[in-house]
Backbone as CSV, one residue per row, in Angstrom:
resi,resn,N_x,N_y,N_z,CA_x,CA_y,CA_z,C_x,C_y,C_z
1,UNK,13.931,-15.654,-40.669,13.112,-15.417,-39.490,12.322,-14.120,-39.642
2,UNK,12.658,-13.368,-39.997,12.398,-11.548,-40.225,11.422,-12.219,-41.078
3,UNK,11.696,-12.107,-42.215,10.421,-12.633,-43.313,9.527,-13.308,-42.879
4,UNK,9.412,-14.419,-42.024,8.038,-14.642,-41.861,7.437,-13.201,-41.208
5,UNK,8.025,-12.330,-40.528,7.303,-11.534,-39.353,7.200,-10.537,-40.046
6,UNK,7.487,-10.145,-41.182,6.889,-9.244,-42.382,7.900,-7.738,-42.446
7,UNK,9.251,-8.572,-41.153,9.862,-7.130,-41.264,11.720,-7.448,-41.852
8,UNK,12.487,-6.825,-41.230,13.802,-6.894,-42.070,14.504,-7.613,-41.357
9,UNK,15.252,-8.799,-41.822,15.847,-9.897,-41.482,16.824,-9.616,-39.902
10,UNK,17.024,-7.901,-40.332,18.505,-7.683,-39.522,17.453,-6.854,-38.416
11,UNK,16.778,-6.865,-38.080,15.772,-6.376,-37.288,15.394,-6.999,-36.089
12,UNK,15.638,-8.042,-36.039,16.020,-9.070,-34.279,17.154,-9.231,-33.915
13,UNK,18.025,-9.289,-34.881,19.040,-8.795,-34.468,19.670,-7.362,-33.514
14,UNK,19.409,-6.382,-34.559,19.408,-4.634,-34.300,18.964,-4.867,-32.452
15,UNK,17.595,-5.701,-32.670,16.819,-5.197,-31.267,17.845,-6.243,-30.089
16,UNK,17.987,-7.220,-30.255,18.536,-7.728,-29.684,19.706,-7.598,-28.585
17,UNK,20.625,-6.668,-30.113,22.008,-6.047,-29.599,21.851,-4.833,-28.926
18,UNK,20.564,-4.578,-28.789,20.514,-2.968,-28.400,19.955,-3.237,-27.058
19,UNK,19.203,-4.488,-26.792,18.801,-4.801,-25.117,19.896,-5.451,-24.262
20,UNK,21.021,-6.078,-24.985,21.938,-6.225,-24.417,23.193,-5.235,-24.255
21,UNK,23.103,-4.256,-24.860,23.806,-2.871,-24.787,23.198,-2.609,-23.782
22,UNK,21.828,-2.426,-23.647,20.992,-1.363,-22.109,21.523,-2.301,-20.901
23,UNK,21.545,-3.526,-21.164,21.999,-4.576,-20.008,23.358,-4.209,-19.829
24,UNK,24.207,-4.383,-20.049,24.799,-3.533,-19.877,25.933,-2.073,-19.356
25,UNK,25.047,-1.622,-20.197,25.248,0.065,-19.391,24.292,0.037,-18.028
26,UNK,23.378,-0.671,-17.847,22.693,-0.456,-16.556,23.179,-1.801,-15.148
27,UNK,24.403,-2.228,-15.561,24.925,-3.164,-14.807,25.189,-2.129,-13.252
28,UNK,26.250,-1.203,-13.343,26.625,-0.210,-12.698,25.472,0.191,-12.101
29,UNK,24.165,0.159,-12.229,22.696,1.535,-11.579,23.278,1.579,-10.368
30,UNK,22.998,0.514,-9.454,22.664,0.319,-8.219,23.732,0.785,-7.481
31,UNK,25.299,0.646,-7.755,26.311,0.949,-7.237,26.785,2.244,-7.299
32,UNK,26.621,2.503,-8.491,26.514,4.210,-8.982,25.335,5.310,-7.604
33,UNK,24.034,4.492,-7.773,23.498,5.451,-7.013,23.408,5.522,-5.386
34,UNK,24.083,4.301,-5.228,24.341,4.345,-3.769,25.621,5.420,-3.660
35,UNK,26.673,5.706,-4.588,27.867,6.242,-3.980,27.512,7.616,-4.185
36,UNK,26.549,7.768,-5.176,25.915,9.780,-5.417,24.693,9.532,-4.823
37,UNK,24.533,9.812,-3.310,23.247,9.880,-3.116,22.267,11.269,-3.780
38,UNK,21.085,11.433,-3.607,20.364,12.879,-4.422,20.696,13.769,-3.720
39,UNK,21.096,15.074,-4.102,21.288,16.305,-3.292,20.070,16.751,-3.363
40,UNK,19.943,18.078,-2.509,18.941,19.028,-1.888,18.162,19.164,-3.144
41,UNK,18.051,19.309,-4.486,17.572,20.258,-5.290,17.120,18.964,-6.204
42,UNK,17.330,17.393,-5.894,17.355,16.051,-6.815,15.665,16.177,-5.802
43,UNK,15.935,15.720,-4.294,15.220,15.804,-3.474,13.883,16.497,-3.416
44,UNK,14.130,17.801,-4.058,13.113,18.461,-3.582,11.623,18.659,-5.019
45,UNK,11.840,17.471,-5.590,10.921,17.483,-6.477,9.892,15.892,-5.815
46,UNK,10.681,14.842,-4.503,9.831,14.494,-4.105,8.767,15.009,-3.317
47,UNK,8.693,15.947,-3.019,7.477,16.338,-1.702,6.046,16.363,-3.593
48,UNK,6.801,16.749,-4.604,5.605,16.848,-5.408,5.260,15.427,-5.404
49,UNK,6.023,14.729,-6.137,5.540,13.497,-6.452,5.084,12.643,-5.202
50,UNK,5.063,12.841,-4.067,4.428,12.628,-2.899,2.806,13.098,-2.991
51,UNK,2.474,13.764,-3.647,1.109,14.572,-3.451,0.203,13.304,-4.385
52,UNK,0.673,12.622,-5.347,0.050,11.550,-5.616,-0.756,12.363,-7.019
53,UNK,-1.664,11.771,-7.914,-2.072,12.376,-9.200,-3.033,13.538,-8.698
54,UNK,-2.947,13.978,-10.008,-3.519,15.062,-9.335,-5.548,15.117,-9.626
55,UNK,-6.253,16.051,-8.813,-7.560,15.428,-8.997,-8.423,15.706,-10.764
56,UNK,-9.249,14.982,-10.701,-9.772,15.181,-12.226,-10.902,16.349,-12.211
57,UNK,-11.128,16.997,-12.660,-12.545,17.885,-13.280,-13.557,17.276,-13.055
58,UNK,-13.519,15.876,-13.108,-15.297,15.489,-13.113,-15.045,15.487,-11.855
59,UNK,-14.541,15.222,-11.212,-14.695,15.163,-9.395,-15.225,16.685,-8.880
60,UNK,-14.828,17.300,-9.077,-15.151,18.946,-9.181,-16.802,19.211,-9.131
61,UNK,-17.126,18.167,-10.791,-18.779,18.389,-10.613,-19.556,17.908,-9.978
62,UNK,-19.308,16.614,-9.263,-19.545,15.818,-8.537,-19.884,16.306,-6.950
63,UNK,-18.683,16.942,-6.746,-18.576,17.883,-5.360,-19.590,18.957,-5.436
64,UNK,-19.584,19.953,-6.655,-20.706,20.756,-6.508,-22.193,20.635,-6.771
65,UNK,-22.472,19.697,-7.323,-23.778,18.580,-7.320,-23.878,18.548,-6.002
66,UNK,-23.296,18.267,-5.065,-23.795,18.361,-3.772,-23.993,16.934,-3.453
């Protein structure tokens, strides 16, 4: 199978076992983060990511173009 795809036989394999490893270890997420909710200091990096991207430079020239 690998050989037709020009790479190493054990190489769909490798990937394979390694997405079912992440499956997984990420069985637990949801239950885990309900019982640690975020403390004060997890929290306080949303008010940034609330502010949304940030503006570009060409907008800048745009504005002073008038």
């Amino acid at each position: 199978m690998g050989e037709a795809l020009g790479i190493d036989r054990s190489e769909p394999l490798r990937e394979a076992l390694r997405r079912h490893l992440d499956r997984l270890a990420s069985e637990g997420d949801a239950d885990r983060w309900a019982a640690e909710p975020l403390d004060g200091d997890e929290r306080a990096l949303d008010e940034i990511a609330d502010r949304g991207p940030a503006e570009h430079w060409s907008d800048w020239a745009v504005d002073a173009a008038g």
